[in-house]
TIFI-244505 format. One record per residue (C-alpha): chain; x, y, z; residue number from 0. Coordinates in nm, 2 decimals, decimal comma, padded with zeros to 4 digits. Each point is the difference from the previous one (the first is absolute). Example, Ala and Ser with C-alpha at 12.3 -4.5 7.8 and 13.67 -1.06 7.14 Angstrom:
2
[rec "A"; [01,23; -00,45; 00,78]; 0]
[rec "A"; [00,14; 00,34; -00,07]; 1]
//
This chain:
329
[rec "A"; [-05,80; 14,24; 16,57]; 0]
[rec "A"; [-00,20; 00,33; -00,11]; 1]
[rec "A"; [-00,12; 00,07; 00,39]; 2]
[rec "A"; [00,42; 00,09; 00,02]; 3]
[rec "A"; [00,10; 00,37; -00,03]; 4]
[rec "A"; [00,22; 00,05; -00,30]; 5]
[rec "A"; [-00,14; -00,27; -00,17]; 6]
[rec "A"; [-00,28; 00,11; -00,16]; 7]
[rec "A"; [00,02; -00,22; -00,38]; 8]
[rec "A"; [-00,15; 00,19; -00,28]; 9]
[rec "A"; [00,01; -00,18; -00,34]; 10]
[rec "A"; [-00,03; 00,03; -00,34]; 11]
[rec "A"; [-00,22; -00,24; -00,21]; 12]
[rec "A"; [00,12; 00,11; -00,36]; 13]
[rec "A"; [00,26; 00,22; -00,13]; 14]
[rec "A"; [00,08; 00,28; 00,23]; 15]
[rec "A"; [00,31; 00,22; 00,02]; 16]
[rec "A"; [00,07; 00,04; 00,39]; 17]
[rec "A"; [00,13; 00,31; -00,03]; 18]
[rec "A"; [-00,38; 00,16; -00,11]; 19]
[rec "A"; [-00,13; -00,15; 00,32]; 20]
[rec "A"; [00,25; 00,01; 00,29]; 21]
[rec "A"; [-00,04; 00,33; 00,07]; 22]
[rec "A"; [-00,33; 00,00; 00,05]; 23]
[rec "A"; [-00,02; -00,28; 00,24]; 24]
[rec "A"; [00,03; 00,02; 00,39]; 25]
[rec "A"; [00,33; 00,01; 00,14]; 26]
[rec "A"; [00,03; -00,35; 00,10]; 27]
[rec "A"; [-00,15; -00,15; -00,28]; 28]
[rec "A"; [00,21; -00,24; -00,21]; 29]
[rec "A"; [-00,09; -00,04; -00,42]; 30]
[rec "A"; [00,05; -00,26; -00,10]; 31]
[rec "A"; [-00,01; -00,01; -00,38]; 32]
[rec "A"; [00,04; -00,35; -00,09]; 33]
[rec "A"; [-00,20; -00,19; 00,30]; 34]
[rec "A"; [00,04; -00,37; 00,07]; 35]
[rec "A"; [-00,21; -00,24; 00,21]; 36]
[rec "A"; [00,12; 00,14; 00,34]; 37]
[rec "A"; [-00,03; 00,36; -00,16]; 38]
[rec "A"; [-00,36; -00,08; -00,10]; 39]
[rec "A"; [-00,10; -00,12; 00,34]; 40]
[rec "A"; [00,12; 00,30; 00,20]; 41]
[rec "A"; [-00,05; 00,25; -00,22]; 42]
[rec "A"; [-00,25; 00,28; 00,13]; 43]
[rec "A"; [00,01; 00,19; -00,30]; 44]
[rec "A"; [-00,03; -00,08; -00,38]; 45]
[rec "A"; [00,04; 00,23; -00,31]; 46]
[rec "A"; [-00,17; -00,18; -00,30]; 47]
[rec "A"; [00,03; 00,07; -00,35]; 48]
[rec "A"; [-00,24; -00,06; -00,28]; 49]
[rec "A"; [00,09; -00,34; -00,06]; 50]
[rec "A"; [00,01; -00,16; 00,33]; 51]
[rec "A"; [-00,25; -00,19; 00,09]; 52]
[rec "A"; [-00,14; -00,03; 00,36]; 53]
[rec "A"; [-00,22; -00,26; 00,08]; 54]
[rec "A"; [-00,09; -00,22; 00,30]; 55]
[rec "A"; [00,29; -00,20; -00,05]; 56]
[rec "A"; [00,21; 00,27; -00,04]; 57]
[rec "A"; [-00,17; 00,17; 00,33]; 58]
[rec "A"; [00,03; -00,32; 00,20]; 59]
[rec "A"; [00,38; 00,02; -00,05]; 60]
[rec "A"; [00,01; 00,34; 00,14]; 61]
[rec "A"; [-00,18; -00,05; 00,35]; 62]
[rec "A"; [00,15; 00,32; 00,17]; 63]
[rec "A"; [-00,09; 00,26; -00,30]; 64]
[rec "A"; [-00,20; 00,34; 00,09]; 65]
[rec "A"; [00,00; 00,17; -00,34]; 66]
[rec "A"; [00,07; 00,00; -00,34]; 67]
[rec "A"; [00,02; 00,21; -00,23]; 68]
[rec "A"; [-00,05; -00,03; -00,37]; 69]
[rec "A"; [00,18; 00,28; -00,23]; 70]
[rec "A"; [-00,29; 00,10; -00,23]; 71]
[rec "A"; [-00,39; -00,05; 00,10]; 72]
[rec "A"; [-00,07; -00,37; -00,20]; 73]
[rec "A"; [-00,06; -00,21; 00,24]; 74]
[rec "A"; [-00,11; -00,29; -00,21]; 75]
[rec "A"; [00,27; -00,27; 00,11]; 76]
[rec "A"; [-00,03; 00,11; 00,36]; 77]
[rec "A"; [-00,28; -00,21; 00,24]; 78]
[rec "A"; [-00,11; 00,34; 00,13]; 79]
[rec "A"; [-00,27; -00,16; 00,20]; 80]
[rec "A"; [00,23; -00,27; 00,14]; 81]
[rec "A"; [00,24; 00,29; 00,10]; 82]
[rec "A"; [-00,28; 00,18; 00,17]; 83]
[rec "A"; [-00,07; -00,29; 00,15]; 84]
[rec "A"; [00,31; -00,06; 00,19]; 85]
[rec "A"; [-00,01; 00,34; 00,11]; 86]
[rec "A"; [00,26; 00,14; -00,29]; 87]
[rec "A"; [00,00; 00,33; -00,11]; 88]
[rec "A"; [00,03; 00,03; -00,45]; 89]
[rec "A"; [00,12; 00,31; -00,10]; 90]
[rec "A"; [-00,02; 00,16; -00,29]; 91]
[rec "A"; [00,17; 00,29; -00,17]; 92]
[rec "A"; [-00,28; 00,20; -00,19]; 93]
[rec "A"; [00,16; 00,26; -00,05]; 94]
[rec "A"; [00,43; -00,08; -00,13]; 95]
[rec "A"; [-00,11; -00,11; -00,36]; 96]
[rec "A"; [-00,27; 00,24; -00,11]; 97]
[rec "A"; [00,18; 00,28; -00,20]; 98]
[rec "A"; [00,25; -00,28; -00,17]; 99]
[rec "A"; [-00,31; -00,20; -00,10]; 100]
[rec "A"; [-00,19; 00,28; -00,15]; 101]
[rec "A"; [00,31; 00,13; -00,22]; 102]
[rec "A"; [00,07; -00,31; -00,13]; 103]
[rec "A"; [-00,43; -00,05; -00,08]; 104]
[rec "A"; [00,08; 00,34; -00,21]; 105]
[rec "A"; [00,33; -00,12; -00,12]; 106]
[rec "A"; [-00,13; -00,27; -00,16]; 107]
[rec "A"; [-00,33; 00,18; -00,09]; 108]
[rec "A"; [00,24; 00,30; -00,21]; 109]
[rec "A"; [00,21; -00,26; -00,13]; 110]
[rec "A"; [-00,29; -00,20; -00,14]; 111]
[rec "A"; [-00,18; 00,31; -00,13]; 112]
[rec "A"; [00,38; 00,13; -00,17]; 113]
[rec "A"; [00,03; -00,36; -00,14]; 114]
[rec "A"; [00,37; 00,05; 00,11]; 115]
[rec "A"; [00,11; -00,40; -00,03]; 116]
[rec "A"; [-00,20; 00,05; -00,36]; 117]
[rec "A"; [00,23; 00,30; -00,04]; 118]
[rec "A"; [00,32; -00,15; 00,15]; 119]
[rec "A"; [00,00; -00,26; -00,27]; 120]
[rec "A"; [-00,10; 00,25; -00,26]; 121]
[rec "A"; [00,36; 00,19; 00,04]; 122]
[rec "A"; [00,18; -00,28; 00,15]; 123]
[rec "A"; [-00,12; -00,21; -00,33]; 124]
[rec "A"; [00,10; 00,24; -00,26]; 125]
[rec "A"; [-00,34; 00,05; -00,05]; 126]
[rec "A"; [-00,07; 00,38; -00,01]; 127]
[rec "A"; [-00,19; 00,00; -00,30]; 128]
[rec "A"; [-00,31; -00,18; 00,20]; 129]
[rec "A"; [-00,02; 00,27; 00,24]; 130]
[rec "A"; [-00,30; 00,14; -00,11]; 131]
[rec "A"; [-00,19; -00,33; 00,01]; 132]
[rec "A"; [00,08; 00,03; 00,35]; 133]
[rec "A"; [-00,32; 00,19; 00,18]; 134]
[rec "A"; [00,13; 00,19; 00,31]; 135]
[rec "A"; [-00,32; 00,05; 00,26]; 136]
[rec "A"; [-00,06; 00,28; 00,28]; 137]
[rec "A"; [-00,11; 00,03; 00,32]; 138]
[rec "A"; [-00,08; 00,37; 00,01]; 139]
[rec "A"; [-00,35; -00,02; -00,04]; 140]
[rec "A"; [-00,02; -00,35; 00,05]; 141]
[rec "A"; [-00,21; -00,23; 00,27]; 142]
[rec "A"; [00,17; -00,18; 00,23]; 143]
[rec "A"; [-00,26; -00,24; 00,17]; 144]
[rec "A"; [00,18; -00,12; 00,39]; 145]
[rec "A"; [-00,16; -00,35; 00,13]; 146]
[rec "A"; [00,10; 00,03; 00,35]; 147]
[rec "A"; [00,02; 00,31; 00,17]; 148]
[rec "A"; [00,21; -00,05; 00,31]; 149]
[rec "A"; [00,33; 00,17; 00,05]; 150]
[rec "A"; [00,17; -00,13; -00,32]; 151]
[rec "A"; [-00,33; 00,10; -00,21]; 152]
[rec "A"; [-00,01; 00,35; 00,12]; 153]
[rec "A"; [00,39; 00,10; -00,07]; 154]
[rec "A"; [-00,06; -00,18; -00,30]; 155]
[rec "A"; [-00,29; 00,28; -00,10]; 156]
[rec "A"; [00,19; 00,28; 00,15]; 157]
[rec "A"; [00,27; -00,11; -00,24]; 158]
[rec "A"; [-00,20; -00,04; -00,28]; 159]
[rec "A"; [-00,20; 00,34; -00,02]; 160]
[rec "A"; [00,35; 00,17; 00,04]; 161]
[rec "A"; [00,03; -00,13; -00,36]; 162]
[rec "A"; [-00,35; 00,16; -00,06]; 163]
[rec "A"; [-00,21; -00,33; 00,02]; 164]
[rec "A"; [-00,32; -00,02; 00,13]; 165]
[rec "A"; [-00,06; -00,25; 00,26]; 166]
[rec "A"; [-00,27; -00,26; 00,08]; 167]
[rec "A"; [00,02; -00,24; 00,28]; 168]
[rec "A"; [-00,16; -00,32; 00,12]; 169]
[rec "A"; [00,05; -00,19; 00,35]; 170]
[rec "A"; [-00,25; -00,19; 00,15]; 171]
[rec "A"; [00,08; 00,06; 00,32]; 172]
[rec "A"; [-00,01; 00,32; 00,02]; 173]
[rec "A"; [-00,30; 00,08; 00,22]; 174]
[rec "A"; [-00,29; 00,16; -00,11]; 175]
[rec "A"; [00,15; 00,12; -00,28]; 176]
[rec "A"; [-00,36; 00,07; -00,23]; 177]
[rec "A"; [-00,02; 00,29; 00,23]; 178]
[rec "A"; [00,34; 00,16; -00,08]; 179]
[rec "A"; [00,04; 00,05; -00,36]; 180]
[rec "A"; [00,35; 00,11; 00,04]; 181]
[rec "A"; [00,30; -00,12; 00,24]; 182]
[rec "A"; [00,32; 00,13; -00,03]; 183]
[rec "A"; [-00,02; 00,18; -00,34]; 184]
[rec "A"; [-00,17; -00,32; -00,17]; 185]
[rec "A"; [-00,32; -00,05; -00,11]; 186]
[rec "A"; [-00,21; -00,32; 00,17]; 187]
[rec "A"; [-00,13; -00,22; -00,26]; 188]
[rec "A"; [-00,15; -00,35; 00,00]; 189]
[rec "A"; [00,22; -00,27; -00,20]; 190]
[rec "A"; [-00,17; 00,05; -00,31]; 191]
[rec "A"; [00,02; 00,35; -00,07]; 192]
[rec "A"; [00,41; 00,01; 00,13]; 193]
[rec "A"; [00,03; -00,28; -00,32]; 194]
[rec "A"; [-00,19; 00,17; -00,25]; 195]
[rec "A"; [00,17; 00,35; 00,06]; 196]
[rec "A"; [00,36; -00,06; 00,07]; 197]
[rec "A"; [00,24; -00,03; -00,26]; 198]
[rec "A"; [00,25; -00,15; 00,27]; 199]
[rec "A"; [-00,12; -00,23; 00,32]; 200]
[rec "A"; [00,26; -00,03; 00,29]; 201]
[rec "A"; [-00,08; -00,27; 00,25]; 202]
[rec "A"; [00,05; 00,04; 00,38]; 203]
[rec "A"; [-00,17; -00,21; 00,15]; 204]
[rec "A"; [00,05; -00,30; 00,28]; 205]
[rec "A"; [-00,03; -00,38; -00,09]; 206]
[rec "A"; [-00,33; -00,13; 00,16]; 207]
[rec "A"; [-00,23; -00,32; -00,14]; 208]
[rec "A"; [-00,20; 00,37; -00,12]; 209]
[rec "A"; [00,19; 00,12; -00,23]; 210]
[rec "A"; [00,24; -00,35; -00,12]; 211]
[rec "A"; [-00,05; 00,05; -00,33]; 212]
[rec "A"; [-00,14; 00,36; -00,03]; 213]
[rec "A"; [00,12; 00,11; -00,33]; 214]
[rec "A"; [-00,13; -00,33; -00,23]; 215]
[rec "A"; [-00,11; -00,03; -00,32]; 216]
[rec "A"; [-00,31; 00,20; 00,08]; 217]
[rec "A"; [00,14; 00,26; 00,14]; 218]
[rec "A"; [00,23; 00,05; -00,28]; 219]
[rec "A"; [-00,31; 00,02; -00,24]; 220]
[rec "A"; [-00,09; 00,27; 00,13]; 221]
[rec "A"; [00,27; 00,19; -00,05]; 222]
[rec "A"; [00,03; 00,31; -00,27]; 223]
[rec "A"; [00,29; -00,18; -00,29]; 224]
[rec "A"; [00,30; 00,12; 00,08]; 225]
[rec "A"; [00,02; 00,00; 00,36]; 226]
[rec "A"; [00,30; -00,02; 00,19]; 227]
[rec "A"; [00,01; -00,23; 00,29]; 228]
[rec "A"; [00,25; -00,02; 00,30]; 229]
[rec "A"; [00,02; -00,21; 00,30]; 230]
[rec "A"; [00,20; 00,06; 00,29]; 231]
[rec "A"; [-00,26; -00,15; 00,26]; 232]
[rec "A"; [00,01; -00,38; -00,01]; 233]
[rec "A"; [00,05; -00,21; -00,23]; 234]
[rec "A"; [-00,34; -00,16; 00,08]; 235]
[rec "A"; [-00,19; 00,26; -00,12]; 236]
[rec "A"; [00,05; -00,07; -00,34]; 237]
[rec "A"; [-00,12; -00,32; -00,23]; 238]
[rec "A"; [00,35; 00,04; -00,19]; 239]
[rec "A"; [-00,11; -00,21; -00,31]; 240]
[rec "A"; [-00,32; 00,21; -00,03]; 241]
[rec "A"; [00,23; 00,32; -00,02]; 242]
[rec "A"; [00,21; -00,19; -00,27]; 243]
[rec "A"; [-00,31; 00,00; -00,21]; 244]
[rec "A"; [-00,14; 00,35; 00,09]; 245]
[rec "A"; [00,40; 00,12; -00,12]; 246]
[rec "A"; [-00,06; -00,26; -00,33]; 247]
[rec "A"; [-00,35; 00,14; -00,11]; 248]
[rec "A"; [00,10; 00,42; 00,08]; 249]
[rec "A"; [-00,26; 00,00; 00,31]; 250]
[rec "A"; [00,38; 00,08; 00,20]; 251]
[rec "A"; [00,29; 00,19; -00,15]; 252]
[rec "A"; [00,23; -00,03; 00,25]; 253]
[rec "A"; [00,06; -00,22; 00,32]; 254]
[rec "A"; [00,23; 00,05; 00,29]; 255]
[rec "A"; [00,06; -00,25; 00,28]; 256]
[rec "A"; [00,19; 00,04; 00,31]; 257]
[rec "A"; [-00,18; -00,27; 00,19]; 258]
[rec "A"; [-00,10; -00,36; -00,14]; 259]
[rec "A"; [-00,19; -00,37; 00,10]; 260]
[rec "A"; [00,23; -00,20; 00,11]; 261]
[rec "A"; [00,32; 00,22; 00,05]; 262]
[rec "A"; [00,24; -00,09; -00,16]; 263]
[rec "A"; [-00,23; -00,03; -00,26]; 264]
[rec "A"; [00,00; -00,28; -00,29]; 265]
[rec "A"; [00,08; 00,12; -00,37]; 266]
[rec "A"; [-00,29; 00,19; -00,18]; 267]
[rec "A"; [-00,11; 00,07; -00,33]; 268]
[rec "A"; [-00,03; 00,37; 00,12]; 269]
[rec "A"; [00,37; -00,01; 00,12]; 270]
[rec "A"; [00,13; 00,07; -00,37]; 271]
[rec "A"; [-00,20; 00,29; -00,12]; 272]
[rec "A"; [00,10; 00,35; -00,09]; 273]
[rec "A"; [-00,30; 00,10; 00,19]; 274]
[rec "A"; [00,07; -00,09; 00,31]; 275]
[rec "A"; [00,23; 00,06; 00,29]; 276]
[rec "A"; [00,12; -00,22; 00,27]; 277]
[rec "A"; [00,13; 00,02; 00,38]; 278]
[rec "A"; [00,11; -00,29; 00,25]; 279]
[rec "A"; [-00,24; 00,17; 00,25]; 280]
[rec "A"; [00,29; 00,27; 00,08]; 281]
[rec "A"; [-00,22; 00,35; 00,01]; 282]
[rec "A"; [-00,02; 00,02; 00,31]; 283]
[rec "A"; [00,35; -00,10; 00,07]; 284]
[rec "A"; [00,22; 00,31; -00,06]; 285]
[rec "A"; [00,29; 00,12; 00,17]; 286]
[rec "A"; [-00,21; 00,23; 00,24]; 287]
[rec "A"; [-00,29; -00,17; 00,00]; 288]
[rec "A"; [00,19; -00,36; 00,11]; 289]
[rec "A"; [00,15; 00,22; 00,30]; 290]
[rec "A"; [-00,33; 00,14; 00,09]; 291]
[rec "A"; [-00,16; -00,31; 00,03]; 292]
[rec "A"; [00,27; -00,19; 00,18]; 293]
[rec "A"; [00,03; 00,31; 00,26]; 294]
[rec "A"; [-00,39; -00,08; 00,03]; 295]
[rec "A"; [-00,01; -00,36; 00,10]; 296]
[rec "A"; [00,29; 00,04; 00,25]; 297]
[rec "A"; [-00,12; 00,30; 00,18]; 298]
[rec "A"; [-00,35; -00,22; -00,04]; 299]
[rec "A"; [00,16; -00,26; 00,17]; 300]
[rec "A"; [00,19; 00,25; 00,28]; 301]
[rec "A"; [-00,37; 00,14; 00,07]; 302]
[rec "A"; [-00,11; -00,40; 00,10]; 303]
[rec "A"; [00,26; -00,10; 00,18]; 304]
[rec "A"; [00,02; 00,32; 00,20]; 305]
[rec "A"; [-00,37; -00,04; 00,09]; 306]
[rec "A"; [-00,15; 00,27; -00,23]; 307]
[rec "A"; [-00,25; -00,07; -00,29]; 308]
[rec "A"; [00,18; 00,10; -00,37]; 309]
[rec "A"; [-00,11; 00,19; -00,27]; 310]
[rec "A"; [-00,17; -00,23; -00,20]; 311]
[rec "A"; [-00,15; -00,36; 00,03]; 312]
[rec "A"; [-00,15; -00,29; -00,20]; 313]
[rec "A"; [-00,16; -00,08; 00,33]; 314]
[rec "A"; [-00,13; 00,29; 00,13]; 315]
[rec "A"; [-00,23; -00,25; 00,30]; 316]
[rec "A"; [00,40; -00,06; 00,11]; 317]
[rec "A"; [00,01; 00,16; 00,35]; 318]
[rec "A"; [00,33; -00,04; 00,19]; 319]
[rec "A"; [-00,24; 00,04; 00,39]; 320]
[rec "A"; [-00,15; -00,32; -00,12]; 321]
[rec "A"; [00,28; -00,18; -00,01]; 322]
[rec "A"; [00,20; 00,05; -00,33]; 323]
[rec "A"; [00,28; -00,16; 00,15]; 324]
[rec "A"; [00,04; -00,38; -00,01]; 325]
[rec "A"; [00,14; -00,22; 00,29]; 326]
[rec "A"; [00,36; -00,03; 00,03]; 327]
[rec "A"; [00,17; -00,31; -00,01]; 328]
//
């Protein structure tokens, strides 16, 4: 069983190349990167992708687990509070994605505001003689408005005024933010005034019952026309067939999605037009940024199992001198 030396069982739950993990691990630790039953039940250790899901059921079939450790921050399909409850540490890895996600928010943001797909197929078509019906945007001198001004939000704004933007930013959680008009280079404003003033709106920010359904139809209205939009936050946040119509009546001139409600999604209207760029939820997965965040959740999981408290948790109450570690079998 676990209790044995050498046989500490870490698993993956999801895709995960062992070689980004071992290393990281405790010496006697064994990965196990495609777990069966008897895996499950010993394992002491779990790496968990997006996708996996970790519920009860899954939890019951892993009696012996001390921590997981989810590669990203969502924890949406993990039972945080069940984990907690069983005295399992959920970590987190804050900090591995950040930079990738906030090029790709202004890769798709410069692509959308070069119409390069609508220039692609201008050349590619044999087509030159439209190019000047084509109307190329800038974003010197343009507003960016960031909903969500964590991590990813901030790099995002440090990014955008190198190409001289001004920057506006809105997170409800930041904490008394009415009496700090500026944070990190960006002006505070209430929801409102970031629509009305921004020429491009990035989102940033988590997937709660609050904010489902943030950007909708009336939050479009109040957009300036020609707004470009871009979401690399959840897929959640945004009523997708209300953005179709804002992109229909000019209220949006560009769209970009990275993340979307249900992934994989289902086929969209949106999915076929000039204006708007797609991603299978891969910004944050580049070649550095996958290593970072892998190195993350298996030092995560090294810190638990070697009795010290990790970098980052979606239980922060988790507290290994109250017993964090179940009863072996």
């Amino acid at each position: 069983m676990t209790t044995a030396v050498g046989r500490q069982v870490v698993v993956a739950l999801g895709d995960v190349e062992p070689h980004l993990v071992t290393g990281h691990l405790p010496s006697d630790a064994r990965f196990v990167a495609d777990p069966g039953p008897a895996d499950l039940h010993d394992a002491i250790g779990a790496v968990v992708r997006a996708d996996a899901l970790v519920d009860t059921g899954l939890l019951d079939r892993m009696p012996n687990l001390r921590v997981l450790a989810r590669t990203g921050v969502g924890v949406e399909r993990v039972d945080v509070a069940e984990a907690t409850r069983r005295g399992i540490a959920v970590v987190v890895t804050p900090d591995a994605g950040t930079r990738a996600v906030a090029e790709g928010a202004l890769a798709m943001i410069l692509h959308l505001v070069k119409r390069l797909r609508a220039t692609t197929e201008c050349v590619a078509g044999g087509r030159w003689s439209e190019r000047r019906e084509l109307t190329m945007g800038d974003l010197d001198g343009a507003t960016i408005g960031i909903v969500g001004y964590g991590r990813i939000g901030r790099r995002v704004g440090h990014l955008a005024r190198a190409f001289g933007m001004t920057v506006l930013a809105h997170d409800p959680y930041l904490a008394d933010s009415s009496g700090a008009p500026t944070v990190g280079g960006a002006e505070l404003v209430g929801l409102d005034e970031l629509r009305a003033r921004s020429q491009v709106v990035t989102l940033h920010l988590p997937l709660t019952p609050e904010t489902f359904h943030l950007v909708d139809a009336e939050f479009l209205a109040g957009l300036a026309a020609g707004t470009i939009l871009v979401n690399c936050g959840r897929g959640g946040l945004l009523d997708l067939d209300a953005a179709a119509d804002a992109l229909a009546d000019g209220r949006l001139a560009g769209l970009g999605l990275d993340v979307f409600d249900p992934e994989p999604p289902t086929p969209h209207a949106v999915f076929d037009r000039t204006d708007v760029v797609l991603s299978p939820h891969l910004m944050g997965l580049t070649v550095g940024a996958t290593r970072a965040t892998f190195t993350a959740a298996a030092q995560g999981i090294a810190a638990v199992l070697s009795g010290r408290r990790p970098a980052a948790l979606a239980n922060p109450e988790w507290d290994f001198t109250e017993g964090a570690y179940p009863a072996q079998e």
